[in-house]
Biopython code that builds the backbone (N, CA, C, O; Angstrom):
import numpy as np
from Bio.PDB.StructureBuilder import StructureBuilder

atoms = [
    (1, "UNK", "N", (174.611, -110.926, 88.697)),
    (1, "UNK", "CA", (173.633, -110.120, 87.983)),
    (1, "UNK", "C", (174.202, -109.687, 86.631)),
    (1, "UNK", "O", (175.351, -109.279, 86.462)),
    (2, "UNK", "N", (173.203, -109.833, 85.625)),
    (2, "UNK", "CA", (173.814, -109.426, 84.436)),
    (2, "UNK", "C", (174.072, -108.096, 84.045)),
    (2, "UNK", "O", (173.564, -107.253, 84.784)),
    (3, "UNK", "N", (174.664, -107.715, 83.172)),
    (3, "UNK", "CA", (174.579, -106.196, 83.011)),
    (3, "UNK", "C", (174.710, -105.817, 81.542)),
    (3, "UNK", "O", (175.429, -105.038, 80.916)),
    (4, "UNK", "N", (173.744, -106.663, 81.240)),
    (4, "UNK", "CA", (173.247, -106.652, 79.347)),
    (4, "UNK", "C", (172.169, -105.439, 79.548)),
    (4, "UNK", "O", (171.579, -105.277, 80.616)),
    (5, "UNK", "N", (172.001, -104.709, 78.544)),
    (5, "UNK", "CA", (171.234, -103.758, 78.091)),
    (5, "UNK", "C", (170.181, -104.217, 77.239)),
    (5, "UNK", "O", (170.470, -104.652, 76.124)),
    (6, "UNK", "N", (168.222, -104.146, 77.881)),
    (6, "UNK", "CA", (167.611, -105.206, 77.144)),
    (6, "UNK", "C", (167.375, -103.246, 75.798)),
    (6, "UNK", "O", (167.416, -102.019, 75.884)),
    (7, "UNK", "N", (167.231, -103.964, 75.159)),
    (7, "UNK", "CA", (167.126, -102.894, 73.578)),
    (7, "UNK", "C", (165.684, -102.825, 73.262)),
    (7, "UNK", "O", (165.006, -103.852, 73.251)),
    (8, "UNK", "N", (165.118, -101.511, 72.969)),
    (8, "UNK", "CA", (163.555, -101.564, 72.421)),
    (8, "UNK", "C", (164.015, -100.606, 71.824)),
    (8, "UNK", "O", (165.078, -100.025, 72.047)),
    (9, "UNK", "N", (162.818, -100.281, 70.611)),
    (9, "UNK", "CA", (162.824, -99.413, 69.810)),
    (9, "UNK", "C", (162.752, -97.831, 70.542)),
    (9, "UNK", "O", (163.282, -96.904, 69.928)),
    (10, "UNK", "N", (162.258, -97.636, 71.517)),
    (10, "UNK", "CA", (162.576, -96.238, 72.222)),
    (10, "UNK", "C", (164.179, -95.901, 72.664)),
    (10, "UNK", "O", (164.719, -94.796, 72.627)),
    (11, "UNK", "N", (164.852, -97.348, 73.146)),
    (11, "UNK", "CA", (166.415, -96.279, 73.662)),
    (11, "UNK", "C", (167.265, -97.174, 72.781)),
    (11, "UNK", "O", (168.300, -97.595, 73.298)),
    (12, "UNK", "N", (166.922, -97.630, 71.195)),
    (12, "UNK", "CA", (167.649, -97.964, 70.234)),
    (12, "UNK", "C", (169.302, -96.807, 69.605)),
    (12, "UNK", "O", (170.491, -97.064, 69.413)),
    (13, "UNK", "N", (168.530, -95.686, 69.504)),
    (13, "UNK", "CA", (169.122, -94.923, 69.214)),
    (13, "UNK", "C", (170.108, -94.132, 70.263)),
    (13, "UNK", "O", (171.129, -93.585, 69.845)),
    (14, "UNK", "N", (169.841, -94.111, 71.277)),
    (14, "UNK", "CA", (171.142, -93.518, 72.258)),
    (14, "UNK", "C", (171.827, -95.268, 72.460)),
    (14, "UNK", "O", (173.009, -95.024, 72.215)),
    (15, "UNK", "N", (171.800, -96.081, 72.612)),
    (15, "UNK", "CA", (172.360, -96.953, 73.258)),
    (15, "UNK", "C", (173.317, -97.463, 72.122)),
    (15, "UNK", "O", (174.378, -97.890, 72.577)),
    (16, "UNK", "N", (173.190, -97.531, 70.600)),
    (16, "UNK", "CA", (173.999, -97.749, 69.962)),
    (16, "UNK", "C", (175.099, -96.186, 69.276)),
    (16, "UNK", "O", (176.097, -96.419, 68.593)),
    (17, "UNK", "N", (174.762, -95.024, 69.546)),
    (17, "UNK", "CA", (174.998, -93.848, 68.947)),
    (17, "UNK", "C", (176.779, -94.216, 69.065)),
    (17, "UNK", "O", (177.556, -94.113, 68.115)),
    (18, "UNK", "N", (177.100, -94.592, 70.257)),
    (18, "UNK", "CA", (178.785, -94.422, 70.457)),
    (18, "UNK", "C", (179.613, -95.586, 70.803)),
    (18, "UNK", "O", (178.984, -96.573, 71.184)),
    (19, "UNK", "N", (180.982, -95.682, 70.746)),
    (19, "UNK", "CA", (181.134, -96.974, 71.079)),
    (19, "UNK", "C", (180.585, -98.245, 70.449)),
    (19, "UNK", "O", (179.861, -98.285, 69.454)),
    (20, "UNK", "N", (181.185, -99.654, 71.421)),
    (20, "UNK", "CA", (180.956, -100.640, 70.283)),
    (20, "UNK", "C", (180.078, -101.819, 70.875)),
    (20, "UNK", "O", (180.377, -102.595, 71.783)),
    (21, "UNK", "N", (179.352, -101.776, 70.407)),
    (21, "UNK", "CA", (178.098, -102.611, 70.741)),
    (21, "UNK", "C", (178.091, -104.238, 69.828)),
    (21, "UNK", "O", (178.667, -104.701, 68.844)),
    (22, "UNK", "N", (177.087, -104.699, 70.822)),
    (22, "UNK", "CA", (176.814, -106.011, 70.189)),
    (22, "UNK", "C", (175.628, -106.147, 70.771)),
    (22, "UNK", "O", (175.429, -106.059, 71.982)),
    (23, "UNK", "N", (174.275, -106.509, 69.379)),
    (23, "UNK", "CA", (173.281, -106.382, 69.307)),
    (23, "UNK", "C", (172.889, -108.255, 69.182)),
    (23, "UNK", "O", (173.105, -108.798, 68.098)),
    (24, "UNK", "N", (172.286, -109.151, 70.439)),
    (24, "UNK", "CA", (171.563, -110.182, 70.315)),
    (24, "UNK", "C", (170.627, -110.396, 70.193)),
    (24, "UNK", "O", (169.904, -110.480, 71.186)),
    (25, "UNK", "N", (170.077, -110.622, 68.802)),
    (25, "UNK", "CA", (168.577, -110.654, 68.258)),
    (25, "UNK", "C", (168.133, -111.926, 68.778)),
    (25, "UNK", "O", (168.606, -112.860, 68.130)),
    (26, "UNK", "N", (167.478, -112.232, 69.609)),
    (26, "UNK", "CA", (166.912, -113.728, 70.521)),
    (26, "UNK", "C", (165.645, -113.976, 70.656)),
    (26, "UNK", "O", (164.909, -113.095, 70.211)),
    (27, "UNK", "N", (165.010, -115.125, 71.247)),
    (27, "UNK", "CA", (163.592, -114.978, 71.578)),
    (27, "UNK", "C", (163.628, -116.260, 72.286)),
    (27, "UNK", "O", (164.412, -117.171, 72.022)),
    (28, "UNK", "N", (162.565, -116.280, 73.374)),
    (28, "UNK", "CA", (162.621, -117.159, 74.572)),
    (28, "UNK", "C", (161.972, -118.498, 73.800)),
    (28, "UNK", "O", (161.565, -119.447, 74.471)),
    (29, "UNK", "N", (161.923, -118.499, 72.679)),
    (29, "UNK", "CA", (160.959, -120.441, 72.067)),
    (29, "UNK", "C", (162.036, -120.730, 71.399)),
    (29, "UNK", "O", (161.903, -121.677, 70.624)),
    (30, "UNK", "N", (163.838, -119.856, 71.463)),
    (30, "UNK", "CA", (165.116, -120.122, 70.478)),
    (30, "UNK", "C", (165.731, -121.103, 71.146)),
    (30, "UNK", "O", (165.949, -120.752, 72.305)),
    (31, "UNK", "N", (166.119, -122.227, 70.896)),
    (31, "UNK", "CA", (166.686, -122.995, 71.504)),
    (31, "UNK", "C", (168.245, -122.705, 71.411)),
    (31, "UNK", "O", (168.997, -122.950, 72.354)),
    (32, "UNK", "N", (168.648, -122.199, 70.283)),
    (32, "UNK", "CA", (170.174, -122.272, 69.929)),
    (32, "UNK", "C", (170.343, -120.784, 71.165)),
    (32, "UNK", "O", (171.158, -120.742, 72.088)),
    (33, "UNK", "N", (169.278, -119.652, 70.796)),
    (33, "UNK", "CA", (169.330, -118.236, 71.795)),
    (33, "UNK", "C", (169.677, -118.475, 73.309)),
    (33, "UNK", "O", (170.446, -117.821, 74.013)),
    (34, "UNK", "N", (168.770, -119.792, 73.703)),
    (34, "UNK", "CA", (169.271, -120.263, 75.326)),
    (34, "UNK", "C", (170.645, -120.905, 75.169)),
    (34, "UNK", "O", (171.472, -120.395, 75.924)),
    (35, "UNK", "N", (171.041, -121.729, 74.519)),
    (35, "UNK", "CA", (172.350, -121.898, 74.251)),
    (35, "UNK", "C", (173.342, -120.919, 74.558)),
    (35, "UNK", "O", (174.088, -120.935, 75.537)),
    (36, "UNK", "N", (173.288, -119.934, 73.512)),
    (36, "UNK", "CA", (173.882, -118.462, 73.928)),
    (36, "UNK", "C", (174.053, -118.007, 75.084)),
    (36, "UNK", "O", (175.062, -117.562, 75.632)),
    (37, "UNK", "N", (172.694, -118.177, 75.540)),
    (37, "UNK", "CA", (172.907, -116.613, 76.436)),
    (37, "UNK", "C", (173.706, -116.680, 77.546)),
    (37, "UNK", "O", (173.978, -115.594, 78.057)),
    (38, "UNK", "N", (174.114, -117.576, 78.008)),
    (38, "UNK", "CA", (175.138, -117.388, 79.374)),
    (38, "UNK", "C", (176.539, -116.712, 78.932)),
    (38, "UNK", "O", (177.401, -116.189, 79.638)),
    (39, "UNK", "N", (176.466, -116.944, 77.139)),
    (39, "UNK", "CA", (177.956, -116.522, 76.722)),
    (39, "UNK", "C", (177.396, -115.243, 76.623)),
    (39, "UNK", "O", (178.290, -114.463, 76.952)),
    (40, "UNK", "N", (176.587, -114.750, 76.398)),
    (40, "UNK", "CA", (176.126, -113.066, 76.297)),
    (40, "UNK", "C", (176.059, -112.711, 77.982)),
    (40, "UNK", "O", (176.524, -111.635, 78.359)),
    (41, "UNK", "N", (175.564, -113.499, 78.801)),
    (41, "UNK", "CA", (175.724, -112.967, 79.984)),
    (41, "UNK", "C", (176.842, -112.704, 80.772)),
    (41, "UNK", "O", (176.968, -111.925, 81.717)),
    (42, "UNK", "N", (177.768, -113.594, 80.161)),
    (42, "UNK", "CA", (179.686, -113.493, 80.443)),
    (42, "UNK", "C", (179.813, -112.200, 79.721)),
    (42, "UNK", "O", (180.005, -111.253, 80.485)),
    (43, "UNK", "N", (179.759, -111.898, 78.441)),
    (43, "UNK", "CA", (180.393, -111.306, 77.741)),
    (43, "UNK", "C", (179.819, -109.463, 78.481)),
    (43, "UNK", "O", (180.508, -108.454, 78.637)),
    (44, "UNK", "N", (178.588, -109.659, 78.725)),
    (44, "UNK", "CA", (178.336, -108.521, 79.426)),
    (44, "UNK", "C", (179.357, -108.022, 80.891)),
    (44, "UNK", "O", (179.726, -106.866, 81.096)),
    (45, "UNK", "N", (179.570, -108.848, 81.506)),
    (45, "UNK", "CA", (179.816, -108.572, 82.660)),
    (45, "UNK", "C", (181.837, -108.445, 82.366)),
    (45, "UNK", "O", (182.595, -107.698, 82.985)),
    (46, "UNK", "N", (182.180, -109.336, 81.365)),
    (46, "UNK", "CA", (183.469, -109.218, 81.206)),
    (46, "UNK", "C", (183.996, -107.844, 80.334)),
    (46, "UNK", "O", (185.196, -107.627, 80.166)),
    (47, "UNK", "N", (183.170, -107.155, 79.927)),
    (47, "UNK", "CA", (182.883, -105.700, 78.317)),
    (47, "UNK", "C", (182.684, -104.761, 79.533)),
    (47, "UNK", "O", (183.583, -103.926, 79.641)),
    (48, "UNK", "N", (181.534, -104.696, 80.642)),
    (48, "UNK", "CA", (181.723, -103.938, 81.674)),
    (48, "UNK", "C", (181.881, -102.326, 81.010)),
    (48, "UNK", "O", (183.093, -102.471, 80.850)),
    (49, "UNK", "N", (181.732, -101.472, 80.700)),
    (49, "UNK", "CA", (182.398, -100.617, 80.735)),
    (49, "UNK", "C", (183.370, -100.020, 79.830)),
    (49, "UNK", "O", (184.004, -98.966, 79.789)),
    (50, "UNK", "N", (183.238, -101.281, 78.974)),
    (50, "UNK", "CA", (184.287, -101.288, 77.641)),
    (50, "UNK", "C", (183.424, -101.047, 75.823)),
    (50, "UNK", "O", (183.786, -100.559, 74.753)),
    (51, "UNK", "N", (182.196, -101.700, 76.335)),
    (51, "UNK", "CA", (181.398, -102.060, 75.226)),
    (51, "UNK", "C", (179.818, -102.426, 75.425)),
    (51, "UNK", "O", (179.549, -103.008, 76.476)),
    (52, "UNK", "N", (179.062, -102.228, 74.791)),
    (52, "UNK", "CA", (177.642, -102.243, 75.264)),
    (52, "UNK", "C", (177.260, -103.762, 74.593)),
    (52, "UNK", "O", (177.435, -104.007, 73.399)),
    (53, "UNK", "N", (176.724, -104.711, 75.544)),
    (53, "UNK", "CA", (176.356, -105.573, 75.259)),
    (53, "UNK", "C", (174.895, -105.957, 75.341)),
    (53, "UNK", "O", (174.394, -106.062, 76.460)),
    (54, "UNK", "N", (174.250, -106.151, 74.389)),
    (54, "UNK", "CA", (172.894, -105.830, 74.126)),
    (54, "UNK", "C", (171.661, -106.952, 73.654)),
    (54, "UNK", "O", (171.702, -107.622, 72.622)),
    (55, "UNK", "N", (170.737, -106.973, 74.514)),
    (55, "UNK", "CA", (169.643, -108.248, 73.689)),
    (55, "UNK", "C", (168.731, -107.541, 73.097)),
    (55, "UNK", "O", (168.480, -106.404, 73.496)),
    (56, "UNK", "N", (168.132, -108.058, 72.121)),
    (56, "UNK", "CA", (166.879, -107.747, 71.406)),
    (56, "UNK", "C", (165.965, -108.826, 70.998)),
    (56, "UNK", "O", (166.088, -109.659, 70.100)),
    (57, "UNK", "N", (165.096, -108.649, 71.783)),
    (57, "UNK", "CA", (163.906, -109.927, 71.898)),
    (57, "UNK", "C", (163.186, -109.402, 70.629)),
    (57, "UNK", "O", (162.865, -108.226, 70.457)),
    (58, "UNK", "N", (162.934, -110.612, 69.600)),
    (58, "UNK", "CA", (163.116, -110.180, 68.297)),
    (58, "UNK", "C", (161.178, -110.670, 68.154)),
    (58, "UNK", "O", (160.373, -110.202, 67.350)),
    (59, "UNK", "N", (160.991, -111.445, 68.949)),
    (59, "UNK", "CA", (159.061, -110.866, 68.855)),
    (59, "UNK", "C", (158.415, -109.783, 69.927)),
    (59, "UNK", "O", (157.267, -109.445, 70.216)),
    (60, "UNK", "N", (159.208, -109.562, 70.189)),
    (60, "UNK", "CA", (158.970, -108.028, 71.157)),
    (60, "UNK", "C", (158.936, -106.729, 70.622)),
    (60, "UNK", "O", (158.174, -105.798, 70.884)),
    (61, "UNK", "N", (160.152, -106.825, 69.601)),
    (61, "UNK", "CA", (160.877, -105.689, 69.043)),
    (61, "UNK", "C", (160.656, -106.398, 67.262)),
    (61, "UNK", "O", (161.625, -106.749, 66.589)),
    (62, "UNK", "N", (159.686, -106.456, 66.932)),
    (62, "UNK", "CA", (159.583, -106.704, 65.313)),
    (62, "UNK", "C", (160.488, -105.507, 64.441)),
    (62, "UNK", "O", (161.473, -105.550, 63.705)),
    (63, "UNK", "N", (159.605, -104.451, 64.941)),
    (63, "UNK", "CA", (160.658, -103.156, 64.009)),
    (63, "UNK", "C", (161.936, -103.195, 63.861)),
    (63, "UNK", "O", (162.372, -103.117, 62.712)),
    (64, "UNK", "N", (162.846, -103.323, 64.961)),
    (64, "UNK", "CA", (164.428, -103.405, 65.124)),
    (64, "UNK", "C", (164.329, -105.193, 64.380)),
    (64, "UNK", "O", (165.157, -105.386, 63.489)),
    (65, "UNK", "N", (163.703, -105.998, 64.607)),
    (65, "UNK", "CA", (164.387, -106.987, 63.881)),
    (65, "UNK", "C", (164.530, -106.723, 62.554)),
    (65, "UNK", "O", (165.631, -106.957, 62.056)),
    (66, "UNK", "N", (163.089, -106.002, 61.424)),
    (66, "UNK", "CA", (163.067, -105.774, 60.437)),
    (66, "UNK", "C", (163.938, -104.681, 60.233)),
    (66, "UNK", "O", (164.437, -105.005, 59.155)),
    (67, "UNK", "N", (164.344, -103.838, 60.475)),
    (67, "UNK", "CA", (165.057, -102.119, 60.273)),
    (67, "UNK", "C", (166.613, -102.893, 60.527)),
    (67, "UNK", "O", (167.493, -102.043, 60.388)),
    (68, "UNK", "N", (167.194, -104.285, 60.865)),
    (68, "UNK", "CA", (168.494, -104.738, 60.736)),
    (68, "UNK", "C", (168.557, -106.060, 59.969)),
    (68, "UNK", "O", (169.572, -106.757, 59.955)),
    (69, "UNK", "N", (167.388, -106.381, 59.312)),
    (69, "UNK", "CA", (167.559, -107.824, 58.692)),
    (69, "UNK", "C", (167.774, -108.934, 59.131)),
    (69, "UNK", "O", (168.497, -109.741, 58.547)),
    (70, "UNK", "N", (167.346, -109.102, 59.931)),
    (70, "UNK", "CA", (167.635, -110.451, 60.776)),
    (70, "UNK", "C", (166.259, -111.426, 60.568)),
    (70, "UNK", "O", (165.080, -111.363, 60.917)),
    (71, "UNK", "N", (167.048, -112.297, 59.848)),
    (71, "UNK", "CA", (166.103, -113.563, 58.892)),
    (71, "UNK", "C", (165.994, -114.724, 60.364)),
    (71, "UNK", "O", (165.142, -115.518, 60.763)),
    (72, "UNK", "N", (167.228, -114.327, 60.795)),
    (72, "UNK", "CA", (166.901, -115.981, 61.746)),
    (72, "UNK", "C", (167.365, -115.774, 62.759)),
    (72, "UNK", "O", (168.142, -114.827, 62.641)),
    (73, "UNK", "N", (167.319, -116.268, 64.084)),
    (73, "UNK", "CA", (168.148, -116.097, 65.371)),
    (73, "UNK", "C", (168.787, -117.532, 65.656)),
    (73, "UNK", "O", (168.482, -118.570, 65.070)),
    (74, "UNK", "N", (169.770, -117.383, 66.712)),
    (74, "UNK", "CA", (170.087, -116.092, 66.930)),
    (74, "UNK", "C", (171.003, -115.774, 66.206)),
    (74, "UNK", "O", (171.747, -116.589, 65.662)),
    (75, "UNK", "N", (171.106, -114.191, 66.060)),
    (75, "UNK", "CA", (172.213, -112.837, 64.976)),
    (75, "UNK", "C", (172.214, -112.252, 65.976)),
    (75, "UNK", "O", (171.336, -112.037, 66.812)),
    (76, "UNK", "N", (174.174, -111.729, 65.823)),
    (76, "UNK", "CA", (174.490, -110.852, 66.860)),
    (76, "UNK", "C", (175.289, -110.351, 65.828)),
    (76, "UNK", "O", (176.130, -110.869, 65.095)),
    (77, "UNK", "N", (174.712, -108.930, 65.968)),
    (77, "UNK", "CA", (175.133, -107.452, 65.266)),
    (77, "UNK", "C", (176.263, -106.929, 65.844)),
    (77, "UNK", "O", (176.226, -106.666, 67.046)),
    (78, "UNK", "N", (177.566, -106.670, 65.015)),
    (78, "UNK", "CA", (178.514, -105.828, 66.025)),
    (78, "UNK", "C", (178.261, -104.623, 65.297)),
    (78, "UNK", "O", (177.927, -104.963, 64.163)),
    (79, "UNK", "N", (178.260, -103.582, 65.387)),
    (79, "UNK", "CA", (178.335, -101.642, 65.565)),
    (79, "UNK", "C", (179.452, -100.946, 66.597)),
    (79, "UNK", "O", (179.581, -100.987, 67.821)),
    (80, "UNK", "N", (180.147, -100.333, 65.602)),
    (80, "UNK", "CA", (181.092, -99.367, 66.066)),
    (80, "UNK", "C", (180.336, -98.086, 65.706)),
    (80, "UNK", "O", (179.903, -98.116, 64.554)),
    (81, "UNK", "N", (180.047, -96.904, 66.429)),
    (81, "UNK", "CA", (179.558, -95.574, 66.704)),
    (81, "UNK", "C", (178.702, -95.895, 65.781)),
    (81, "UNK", "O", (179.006, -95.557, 64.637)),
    (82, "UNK", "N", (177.362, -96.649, 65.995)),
    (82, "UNK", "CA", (176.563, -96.676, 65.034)),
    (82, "UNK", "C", (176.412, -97.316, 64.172)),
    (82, "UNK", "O", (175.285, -97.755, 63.941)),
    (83, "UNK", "N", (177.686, -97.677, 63.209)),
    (83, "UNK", "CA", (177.722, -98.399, 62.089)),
    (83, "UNK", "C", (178.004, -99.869, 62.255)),
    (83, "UNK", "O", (178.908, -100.409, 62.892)),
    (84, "UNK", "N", (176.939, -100.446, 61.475)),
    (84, "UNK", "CA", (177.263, -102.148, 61.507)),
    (84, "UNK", "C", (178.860, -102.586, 61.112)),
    (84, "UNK", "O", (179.407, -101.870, 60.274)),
    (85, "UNK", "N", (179.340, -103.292, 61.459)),
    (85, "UNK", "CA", (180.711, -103.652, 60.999)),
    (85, "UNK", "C", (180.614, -105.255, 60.972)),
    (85, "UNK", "O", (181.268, -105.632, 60.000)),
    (86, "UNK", "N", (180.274, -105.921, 61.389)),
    (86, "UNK", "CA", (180.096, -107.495, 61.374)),
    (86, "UNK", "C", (178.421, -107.957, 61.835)),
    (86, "UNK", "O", (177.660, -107.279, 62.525)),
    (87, "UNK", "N", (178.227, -108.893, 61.411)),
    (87, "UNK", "CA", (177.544, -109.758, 62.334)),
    (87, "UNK", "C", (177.844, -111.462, 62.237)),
    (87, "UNK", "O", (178.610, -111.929, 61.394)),
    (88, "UNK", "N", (177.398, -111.970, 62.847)),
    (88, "UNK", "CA", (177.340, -113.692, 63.119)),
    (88, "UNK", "C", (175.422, -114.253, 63.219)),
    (88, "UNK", "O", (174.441, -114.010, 63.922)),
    (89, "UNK", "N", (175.682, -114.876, 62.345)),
    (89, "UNK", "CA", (174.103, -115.993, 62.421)),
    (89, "UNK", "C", (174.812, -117.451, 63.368)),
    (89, "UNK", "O", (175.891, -118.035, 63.474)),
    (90, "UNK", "N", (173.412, -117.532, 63.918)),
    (90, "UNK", "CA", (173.727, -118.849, 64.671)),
    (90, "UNK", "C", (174.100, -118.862, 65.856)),
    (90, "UNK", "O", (174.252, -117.775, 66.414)),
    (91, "UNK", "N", (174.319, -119.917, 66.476)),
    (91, "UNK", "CA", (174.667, -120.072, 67.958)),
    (91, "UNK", "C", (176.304, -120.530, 68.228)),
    (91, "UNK", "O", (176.886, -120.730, 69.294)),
    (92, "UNK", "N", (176.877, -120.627, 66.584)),
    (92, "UNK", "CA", (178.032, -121.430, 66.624)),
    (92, "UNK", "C", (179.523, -120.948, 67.641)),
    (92, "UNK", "O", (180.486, -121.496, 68.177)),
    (93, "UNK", "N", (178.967, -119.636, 67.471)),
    (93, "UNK", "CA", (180.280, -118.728, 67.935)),
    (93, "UNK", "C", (180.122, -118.933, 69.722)),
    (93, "UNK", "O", (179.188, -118.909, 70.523)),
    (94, "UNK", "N", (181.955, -119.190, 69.804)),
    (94, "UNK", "CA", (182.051, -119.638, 71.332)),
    (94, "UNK", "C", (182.039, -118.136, 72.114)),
    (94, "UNK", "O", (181.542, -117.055, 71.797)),
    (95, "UNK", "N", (182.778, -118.559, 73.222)),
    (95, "UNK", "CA", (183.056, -117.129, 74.249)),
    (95, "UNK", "C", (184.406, -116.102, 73.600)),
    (95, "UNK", "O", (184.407, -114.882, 73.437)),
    (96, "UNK", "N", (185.356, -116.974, 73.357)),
    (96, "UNK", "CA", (187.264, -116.307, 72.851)),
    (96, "UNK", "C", (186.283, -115.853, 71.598)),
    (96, "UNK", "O", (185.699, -114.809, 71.886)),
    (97, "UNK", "N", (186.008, -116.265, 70.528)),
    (97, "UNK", "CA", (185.448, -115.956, 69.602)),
    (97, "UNK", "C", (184.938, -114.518, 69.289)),
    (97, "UNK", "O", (185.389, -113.801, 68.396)),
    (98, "UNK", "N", (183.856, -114.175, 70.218)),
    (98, "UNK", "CA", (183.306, -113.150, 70.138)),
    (98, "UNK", "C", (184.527, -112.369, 71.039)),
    (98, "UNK", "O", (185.262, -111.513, 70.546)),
    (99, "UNK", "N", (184.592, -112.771, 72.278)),
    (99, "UNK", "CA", (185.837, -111.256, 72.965)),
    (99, "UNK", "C", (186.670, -111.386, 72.297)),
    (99, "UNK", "O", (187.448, -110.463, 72.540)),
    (100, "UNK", "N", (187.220, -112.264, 71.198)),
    (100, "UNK", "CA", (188.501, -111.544, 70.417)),
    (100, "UNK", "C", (187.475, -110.111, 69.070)),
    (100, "UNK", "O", (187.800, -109.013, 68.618)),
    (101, "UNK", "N", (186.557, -110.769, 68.963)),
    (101, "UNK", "CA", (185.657, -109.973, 67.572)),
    (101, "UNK", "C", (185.523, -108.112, 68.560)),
    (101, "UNK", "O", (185.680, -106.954, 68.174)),
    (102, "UNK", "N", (185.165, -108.743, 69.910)),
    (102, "UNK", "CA", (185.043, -107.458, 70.825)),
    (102, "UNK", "C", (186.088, -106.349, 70.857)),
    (102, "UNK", "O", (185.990, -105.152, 70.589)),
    (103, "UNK", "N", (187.198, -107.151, 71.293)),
    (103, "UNK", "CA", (188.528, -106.375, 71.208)),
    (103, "UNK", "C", (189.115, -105.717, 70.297)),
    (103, "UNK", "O", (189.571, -104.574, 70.313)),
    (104, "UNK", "N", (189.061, -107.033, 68.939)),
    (104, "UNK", "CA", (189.162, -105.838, 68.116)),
    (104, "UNK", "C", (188.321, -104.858, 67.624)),
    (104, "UNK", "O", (188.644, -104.394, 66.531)),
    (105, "UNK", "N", (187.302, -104.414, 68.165)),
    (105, "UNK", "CA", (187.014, -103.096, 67.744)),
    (105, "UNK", "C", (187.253, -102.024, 68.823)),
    (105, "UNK", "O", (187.099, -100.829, 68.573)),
    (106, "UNK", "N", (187.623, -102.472, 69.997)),
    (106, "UNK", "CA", (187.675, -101.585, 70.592)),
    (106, "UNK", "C", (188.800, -100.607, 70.547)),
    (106, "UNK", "O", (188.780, -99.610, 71.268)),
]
sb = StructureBuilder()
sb.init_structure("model")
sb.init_model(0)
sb.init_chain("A")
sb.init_seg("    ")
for serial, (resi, resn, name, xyz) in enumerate(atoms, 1):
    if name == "N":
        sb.init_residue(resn, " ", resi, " ")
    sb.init_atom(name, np.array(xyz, "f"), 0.0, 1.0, " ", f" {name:<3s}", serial, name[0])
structure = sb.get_structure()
């Protein structure tokens, strides 16, 4: 079972307030997004407790796509207490990739 946090514009704001998150802007017609997601579904379950790992279905959630700029999916937003600090366009980024990007913010 996964233990990704799905993101809407109602618990946007407590779920990124602390700690270090990673925000996956996706949508189910993304081909590169299905690509992804098993590495977002690892990365959830391996962060556990460490880091909030997060989807955002980006025709669900128009506002949060527009209010972070996200031109194309999939974009995964990293945020430390709030503040953007990186992101990645594309599907290119492997699994080590992102948990090293994870670690170091933690």
């Amino acid at each position: 079972m996964s233990k990704y946090i799905e993101v809407t514009t109602e618990n946007i704001d407590e779920v990124i307030k602390s700690g270090v998150v990673l925000l996956d802007f996706w949508a189910t017609w993304c081909g590169p997004c299905r690509m992804l997601s098993p590495v977002i579904d690892q990365l959830a379950i391996d962060f556990d407790g460490k880091a909030k790992i997060c989807k955002v279905n980006s025709d669900d959630q128009q506002d949060l796509t527009v209010k972070y700029g996200v031109r194309s999916i999939p974009t995964l937003i990293f945020l430390k207490d709030g503040e953007i600090v990186d992101q990645m366009i594309g599907s290119s980024a492997n699994k080590q990739t992102l948990t090293d990007k994870l670690n170091s913010l933690l």
